[in-house]
C-alpha positions as CSV (number, residue, x, y, z in Angstrom):
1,X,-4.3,-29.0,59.1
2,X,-4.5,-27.2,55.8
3,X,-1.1,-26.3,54.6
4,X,-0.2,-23.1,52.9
5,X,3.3,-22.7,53.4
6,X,4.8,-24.2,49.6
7,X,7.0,-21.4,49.5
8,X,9.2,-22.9,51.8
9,X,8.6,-26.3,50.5
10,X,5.9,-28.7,49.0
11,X,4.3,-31.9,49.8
12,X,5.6,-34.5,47.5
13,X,4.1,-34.8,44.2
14,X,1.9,-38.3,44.0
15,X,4.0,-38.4,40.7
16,X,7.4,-38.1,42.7
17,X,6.3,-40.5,45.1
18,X,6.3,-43.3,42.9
19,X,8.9,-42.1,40.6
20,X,11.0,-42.4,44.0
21,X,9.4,-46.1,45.4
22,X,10.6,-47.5,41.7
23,X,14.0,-45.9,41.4
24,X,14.7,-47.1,45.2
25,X,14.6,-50.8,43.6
26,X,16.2,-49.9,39.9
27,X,18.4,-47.5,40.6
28,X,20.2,-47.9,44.3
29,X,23.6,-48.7,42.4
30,X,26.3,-46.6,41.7
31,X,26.1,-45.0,38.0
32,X,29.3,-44.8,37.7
33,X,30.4,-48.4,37.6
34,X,30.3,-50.4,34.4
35,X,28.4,-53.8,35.7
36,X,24.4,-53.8,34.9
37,X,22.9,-52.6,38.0
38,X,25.3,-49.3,37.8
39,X,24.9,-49.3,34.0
40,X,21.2,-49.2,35.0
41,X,21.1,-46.8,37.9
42,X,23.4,-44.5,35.3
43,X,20.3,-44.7,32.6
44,X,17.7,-43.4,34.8
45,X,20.0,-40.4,36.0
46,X,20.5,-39.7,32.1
47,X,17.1,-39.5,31.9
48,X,16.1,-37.8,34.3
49,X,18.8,-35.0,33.3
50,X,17.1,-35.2,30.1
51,X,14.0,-34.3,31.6
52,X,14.8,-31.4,33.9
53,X,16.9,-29.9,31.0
54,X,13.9,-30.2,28.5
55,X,11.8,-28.8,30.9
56,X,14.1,-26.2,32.0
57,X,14.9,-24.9,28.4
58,X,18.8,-26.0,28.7
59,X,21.3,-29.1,27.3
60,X,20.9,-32.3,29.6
61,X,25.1,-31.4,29.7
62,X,24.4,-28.3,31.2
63,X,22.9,-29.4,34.7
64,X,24.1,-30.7,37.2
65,X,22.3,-32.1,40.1
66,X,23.4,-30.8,44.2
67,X,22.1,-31.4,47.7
68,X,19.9,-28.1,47.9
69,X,18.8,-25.1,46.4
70,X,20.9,-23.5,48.8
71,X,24.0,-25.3,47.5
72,X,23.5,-24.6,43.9
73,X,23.2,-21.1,44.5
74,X,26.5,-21.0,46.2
75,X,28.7,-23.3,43.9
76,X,26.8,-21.4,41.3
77,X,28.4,-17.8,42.3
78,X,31.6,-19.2,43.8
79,X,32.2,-21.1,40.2
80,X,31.6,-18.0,38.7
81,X,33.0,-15.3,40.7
82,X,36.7,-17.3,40.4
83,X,36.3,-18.4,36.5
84,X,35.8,-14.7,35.5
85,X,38.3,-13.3,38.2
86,X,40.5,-11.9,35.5
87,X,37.2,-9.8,34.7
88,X,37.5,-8.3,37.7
89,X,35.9,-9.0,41.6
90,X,32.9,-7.1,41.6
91,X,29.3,-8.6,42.2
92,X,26.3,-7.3,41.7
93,X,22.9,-8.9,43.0
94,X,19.3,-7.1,44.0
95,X,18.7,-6.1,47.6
96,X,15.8,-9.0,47.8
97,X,17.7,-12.4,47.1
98,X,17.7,-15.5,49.1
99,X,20.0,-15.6,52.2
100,X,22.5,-18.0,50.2
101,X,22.8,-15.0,47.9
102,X,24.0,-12.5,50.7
103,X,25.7,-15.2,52.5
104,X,28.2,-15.6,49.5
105,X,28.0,-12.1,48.8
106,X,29.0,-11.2,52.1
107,X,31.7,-14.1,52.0
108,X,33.2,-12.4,48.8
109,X,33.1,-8.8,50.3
110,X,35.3,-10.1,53.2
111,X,37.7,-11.9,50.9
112,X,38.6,-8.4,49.0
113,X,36.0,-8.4,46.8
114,X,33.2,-5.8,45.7
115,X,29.4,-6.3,46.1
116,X,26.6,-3.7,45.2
117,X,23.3,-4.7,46.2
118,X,20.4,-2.6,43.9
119,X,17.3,-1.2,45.4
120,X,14.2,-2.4,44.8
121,X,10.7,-0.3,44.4
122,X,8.1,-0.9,47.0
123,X,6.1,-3.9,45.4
124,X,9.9,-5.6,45.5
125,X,10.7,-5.2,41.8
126,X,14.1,-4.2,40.5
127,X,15.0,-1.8,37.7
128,X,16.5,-2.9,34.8
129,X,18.2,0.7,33.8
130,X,19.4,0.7,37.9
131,X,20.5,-2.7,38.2
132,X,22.6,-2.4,34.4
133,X,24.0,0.8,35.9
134,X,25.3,-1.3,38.8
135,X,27.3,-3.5,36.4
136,X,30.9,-2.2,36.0
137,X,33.5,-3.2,33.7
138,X,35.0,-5.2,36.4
139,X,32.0,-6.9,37.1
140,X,32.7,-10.7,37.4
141,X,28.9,-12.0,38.1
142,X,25.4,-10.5,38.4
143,X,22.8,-11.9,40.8
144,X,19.0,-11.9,39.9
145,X,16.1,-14.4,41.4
146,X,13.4,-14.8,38.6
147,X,10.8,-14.1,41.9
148,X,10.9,-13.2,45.1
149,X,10.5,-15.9,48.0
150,X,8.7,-13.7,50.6
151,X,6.5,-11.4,48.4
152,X,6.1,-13.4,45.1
153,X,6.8,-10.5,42.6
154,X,8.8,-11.6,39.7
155,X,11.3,-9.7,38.3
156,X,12.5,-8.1,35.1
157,X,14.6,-11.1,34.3
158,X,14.6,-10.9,30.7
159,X,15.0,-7.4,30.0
160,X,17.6,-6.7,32.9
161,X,20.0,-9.6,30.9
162,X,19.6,-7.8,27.7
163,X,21.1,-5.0,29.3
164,X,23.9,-6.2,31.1
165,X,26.6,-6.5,27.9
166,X,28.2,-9.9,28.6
167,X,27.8,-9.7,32.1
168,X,27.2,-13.7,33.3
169,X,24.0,-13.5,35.1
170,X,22.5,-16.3,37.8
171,X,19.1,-16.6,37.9
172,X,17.8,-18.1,40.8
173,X,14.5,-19.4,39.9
174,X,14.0,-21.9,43.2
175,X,9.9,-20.6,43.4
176,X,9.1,-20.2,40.0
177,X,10.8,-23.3,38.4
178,X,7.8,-25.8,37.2
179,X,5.3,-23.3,37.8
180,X,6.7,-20.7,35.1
181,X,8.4,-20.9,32.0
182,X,12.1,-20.1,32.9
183,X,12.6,-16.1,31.8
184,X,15.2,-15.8,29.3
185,X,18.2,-14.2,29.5
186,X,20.3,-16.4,32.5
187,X,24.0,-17.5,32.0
188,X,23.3,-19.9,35.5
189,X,20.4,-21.1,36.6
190,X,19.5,-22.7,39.8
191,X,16.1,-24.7,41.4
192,X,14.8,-26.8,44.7
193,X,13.2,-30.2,43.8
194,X,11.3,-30.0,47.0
195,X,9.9,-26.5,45.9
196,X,8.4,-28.0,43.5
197,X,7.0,-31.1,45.3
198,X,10.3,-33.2,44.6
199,X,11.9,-34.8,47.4
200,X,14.4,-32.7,49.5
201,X,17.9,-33.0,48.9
202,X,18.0,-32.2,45.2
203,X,19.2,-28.8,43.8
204,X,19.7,-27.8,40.1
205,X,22.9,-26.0,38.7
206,X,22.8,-25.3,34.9
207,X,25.6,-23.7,33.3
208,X,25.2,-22.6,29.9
209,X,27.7,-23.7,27.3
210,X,30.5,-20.7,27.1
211,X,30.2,-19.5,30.6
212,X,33.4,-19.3,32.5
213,X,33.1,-21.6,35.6
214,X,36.1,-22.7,37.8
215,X,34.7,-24.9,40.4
216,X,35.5,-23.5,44.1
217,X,36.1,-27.3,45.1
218,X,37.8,-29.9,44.6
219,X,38.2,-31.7,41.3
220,X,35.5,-34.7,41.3
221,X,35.2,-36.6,38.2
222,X,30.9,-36.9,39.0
223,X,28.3,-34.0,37.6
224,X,30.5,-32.8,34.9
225,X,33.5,-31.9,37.8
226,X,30.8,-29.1,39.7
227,X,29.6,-30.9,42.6
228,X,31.8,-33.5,44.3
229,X,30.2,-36.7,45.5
230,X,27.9,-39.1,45.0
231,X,24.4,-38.5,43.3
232,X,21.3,-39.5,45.0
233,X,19.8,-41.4,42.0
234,X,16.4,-42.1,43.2
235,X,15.5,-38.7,44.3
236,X,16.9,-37.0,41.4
237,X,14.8,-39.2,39.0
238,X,11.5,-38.3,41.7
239,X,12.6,-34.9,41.1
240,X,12.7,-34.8,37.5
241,X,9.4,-37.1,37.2
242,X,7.8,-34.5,39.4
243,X,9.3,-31.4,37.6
244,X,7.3,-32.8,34.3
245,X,4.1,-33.6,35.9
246,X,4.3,-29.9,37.4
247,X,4.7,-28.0,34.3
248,X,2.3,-30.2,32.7
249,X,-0.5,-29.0,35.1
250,X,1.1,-25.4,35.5
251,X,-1.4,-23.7,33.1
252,X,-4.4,-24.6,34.5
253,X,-3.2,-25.0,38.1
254,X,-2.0,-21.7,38.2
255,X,-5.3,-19.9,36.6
256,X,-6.9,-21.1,39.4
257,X,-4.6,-20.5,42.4
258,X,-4.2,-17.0,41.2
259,X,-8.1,-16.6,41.9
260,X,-8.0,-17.9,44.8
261,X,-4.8,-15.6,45.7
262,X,-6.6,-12.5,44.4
263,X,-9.3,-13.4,46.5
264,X,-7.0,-13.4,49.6
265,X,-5.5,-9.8,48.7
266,X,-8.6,-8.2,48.2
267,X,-10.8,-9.6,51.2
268,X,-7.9,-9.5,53.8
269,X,-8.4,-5.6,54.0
270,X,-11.8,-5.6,54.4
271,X,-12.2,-8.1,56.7
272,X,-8.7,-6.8,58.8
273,X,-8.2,-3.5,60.0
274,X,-4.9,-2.0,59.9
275,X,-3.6,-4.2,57.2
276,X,-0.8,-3.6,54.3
277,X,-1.3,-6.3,51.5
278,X,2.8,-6.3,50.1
279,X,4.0,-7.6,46.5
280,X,3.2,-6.6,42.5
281,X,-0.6,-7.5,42.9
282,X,-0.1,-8.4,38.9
283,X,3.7,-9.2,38.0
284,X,4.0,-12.0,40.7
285,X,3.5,-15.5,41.6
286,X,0.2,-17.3,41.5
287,X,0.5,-18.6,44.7
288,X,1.7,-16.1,46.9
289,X,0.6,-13.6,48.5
290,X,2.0,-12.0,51.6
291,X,0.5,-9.1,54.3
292,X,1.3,-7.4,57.3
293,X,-0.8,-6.8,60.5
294,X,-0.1,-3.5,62.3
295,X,0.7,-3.8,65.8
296,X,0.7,-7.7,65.8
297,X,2.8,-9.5,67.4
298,X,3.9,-12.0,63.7
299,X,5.5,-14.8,65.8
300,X,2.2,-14.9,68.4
301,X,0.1,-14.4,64.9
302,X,1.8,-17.4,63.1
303,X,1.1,-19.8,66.4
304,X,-2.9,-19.1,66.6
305,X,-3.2,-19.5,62.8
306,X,-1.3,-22.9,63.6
307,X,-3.9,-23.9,66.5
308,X,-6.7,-22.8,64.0
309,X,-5.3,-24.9,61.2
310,X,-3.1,-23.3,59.4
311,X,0.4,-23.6,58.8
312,X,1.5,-20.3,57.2
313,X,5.3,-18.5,57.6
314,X,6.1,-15.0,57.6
315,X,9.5,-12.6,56.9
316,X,8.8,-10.5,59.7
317,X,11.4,-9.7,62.7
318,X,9.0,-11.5,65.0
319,X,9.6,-14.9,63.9
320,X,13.1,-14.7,64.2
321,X,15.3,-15.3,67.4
322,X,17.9,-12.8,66.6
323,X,14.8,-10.2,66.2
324,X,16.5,-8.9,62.4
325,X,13.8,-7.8,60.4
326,X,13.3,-9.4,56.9
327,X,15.5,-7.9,54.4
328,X,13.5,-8.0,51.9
329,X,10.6,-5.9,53.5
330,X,13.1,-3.3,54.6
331,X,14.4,-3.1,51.0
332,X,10.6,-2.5,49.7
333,X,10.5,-0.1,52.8
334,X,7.4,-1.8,53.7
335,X,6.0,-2.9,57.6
336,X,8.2,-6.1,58.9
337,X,5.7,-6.5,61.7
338,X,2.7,-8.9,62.0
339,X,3.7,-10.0,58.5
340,X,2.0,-13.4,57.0
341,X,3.0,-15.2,53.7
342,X,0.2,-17.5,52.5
343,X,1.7,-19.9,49.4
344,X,-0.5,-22.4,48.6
345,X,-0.1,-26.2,47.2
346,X,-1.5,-27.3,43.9
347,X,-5.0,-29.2,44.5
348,X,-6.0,-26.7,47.6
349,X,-9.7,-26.5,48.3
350,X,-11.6,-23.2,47.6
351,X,-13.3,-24.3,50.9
352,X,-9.8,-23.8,53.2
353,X,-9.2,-20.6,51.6
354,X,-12.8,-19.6,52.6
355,X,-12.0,-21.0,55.8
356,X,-9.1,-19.2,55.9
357,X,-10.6,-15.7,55.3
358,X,-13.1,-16.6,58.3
359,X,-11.3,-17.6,60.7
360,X,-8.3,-14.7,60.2
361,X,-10.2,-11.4,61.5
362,X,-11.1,-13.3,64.7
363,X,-7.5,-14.6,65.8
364,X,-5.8,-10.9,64.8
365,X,-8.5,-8.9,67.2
366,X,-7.4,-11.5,69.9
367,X,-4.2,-11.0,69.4
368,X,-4.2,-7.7,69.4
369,X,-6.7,-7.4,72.3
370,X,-3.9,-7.9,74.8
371,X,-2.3,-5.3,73.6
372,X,-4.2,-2.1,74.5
373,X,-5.7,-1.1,71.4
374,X,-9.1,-1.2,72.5
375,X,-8.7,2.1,74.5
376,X,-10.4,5.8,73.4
377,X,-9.9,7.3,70.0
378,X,-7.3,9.2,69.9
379,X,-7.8,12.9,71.7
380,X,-9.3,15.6,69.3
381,X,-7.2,17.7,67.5
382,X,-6.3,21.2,69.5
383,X,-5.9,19.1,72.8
384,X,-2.6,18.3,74.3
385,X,1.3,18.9,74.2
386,X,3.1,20.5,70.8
387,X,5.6,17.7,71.1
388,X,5.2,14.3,72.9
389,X,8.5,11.9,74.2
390,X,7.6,8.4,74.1
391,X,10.1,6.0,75.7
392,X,10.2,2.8,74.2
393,X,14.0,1.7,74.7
394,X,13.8,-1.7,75.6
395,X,10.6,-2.8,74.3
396,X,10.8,-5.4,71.3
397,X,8.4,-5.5,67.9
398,X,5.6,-4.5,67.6
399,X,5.7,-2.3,70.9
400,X,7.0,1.0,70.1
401,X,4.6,1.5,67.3
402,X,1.9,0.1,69.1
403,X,3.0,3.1,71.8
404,X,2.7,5.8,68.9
405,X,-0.3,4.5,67.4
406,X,-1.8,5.4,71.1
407,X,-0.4,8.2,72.1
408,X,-0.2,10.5,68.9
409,X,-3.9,11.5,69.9
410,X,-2.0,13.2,72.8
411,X,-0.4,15.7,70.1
412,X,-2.9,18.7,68.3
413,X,-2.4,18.4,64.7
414,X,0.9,19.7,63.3
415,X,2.7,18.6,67.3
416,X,5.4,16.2,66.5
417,X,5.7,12.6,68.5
418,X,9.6,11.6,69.5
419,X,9.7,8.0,69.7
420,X,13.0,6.9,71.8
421,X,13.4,3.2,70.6
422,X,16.5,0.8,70.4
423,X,14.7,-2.1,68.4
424,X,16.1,-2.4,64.8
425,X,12.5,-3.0,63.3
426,X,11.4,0.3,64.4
427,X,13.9,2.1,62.2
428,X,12.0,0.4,59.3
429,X,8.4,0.0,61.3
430,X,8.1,3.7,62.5
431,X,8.5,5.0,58.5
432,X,6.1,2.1,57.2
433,X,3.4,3.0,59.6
434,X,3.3,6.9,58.9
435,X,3.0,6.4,55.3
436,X,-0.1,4.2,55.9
437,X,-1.8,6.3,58.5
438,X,-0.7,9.5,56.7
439,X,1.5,10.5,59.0
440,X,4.6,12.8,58.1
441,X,7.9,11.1,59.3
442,X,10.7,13.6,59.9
443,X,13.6,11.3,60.1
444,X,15.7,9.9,63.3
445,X,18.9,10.8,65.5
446,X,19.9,7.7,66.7
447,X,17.4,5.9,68.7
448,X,14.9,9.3,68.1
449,X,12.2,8.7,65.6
450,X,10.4,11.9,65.0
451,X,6.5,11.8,64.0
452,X,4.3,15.1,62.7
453,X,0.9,14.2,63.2
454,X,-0.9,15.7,60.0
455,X,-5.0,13.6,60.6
């Protein structure tokens, strides 16, 4: 099995590994107690904190350590949403951030509070000028990943912060964080050890000296009062062990994974038909990459790469059992369908990626096969109806394009193509699909998408 799925998390670090197999015999006590084996456990957490902060650019008393990434997100905005309340209740964040991100956001919203989400472009990068017009003078926090989780493109972390006029800004930098230098700018900062190839179960909060924070819990006297309960000593000092070793292999690591990635989004068109390659192809991570398969079923997609070998994930609606499409491909306004992101570990063979790129064309023709696309061309054009009614109410992702992508031929050029269609991907699919076969769409009435066939 060749595993390219560290986006979501790595294997543990050989580094972490042993970090973690010594600390589970040194430092199993509580830190907090005053005999030797506490006083002992409570030296390696120092230095470990030490370390993350060193690496991370920040004070050792500015982090503290949490369960998850996940967590120190959402202690992260709740601590600062209430300690700059008398600044006002309005958040700001970009339309592509992590699900904990939108899960507090929507959290604050229904609690009487304001959230904007800003746009992103279609490569998934924000504006800095757009998201600093967002802020308002009752702005409490500002939301900004330092790069995006499905896609890979990094944003403008740096210059959007020096824009913002004393706005506190978190940076969530759980993909980037050992693999980048941390972009300047942040007030918080959060990271996932297991990102990294930590063990799971460690998060990082860092809270810069001067920012208002009110923790949303609790009082707890551990982790500087941010995060109640006791600290997993061993896998934070495997984390911060691992979070060294990373960045000291980062530069060349990277040089060479971004080869190997750039090789991936150049050969995928040319060896797939029908394929959009999504993501800054230059401002990104080195990695990632992500693309999406026209009229591919992504969920049936995922499970024949996993029989071939490879264990790959995707944002598209097809992998997911409430059938939502991926948020952050509808905010780029690119296709949700078919979609496959390929992150790969450090130490990956040039020979999987190769066999990778081999094995790919074959499994997407057989998964499309069942699905009718090898009839006729479509008709010439002159032939047919001036408009054409598809009815695809009731039929799931990727079906109603894969109906238009059929029947259009049926259309002269210039005939339009109503697609009837009650799926929520085709109100994002149906756009995506015209603008890469050059279609013109003309918009939609409800559950009506209308099509002008121009080629």
């Amino acid at each position: 099995m060749h595993y390219f799925d560290v986006a979501s998390t790595a294997p543990l670090h050989p580094v972490a590994r042993q970090a973690l197999t010594a600390a589970l015999d040194e430092g199993w006590a509580d830190p907090a107690r005053l005999y030797r084996s506490g006083r002992q456990a409570r030296m390696l957490l120092d230095a470990a904190r030490e370390t993350v902060a060193e690496v991370l650019g920040t004070r050792a008393d500015e982090i503290a350590f949490t369960s998850s990434g996940t967590q120190a997100v959402q202690l992260g905005m709740l601590g600062a949403l209430r300690g700059n309340r008398r600044r006002g209740s309005h958040l700001v964040h970009s339309a592509v951030e992590h699900s904990s991100v939108l899960h507090v956001a929507e959290r604050h919203e229904a609690d009487g509070g304001e959230v904007d989400a800003v746009p992103v472009d279609r490569l998934g990068r924000v504006s800095p000028a757009a998201f600093a017009a967002a802020v308002r003078p009752d702005t409490a926090l500002a939301v900004l990943q330092s790069a995006n989780h499905e896609v890979g493109t990094l944003q403008p972390v740096a210059e959007t912060a020096a824009l913002l006029d004393g706005v506190p800004l978190l940076v969530d930098a759980a993909q980037s964080a050992g693999r980048l230098p941390v972009p300047a700018g942040w007030s918080l900062l959060t990271a996932s050890a297991h990102k990294w190839g930590g063990p799971a179960g460690v998060g990082v909060l860092a809270v810069r000296k001067g920012v208002r924070y009110s923790s949303p819990l609790p009082a707890d006297e551990r982790e500087g009062g941010r995060v109640p309960g006791y600290v997993n000593v061993p896998a934070v000092v495997a984390a911060a062990a691992s979070l060294r070793a990373v960045r000291a292999e980062a530069e060349v690591e990277n040089a060479r994974l971004r080869e190997l990635v750039d090789r991936i989004r150049t050969r995928v068109p040319q060896l797939v038909p029908e394929v959009e390659v999504v993501g800054d192809p230059v401002h990104r991570l080195p990695h990632l990459v992500t693309f999406s398969c026209l009229y591919v079923d992504g969920e049936v997609l995922l499970g024949e790469l996993d029989r071939a070998g490879f264990a790959v994930n995707s944002g598209s609606s097809c992998t997911s059992s409430t059938l939502t499409p991926s948020h952050v491909l509808a905010a780029m306004g690119v296709l949700t369908e078919g979609n496959v992101r390929v992150s790969l570990p450090y130490g990956v063979a040039e020979d999987a990626v190769e066999r990778f790129l081999a094995v790919l064309p074959e499994i997407v023709a057989g998964v499309r096969a069942p699905l009718g696309l090898d009839l006729p061309a479509p008709a010439a054009a002159g032939g047919g109806a001036e408009e054409l009614v598809i009815d695809a109410l009731g039929k799931r992702c990727p079906l109603p394009v894969i109906e238009l992508a059929k029947r259009i031929g049926e259309v002269p050029v210039g005939g339009t193509v109503a697609v009837l269609a009650d799926d929520e991907a085709a109100r994002l699919d149906i756009p995506a699909w015209c603008e890469m076969r050059g279609q013109e769409y003309l918009g939609a009435e409800g559950n009506r998408y209308l099509v002008r066939r121009t080629n």
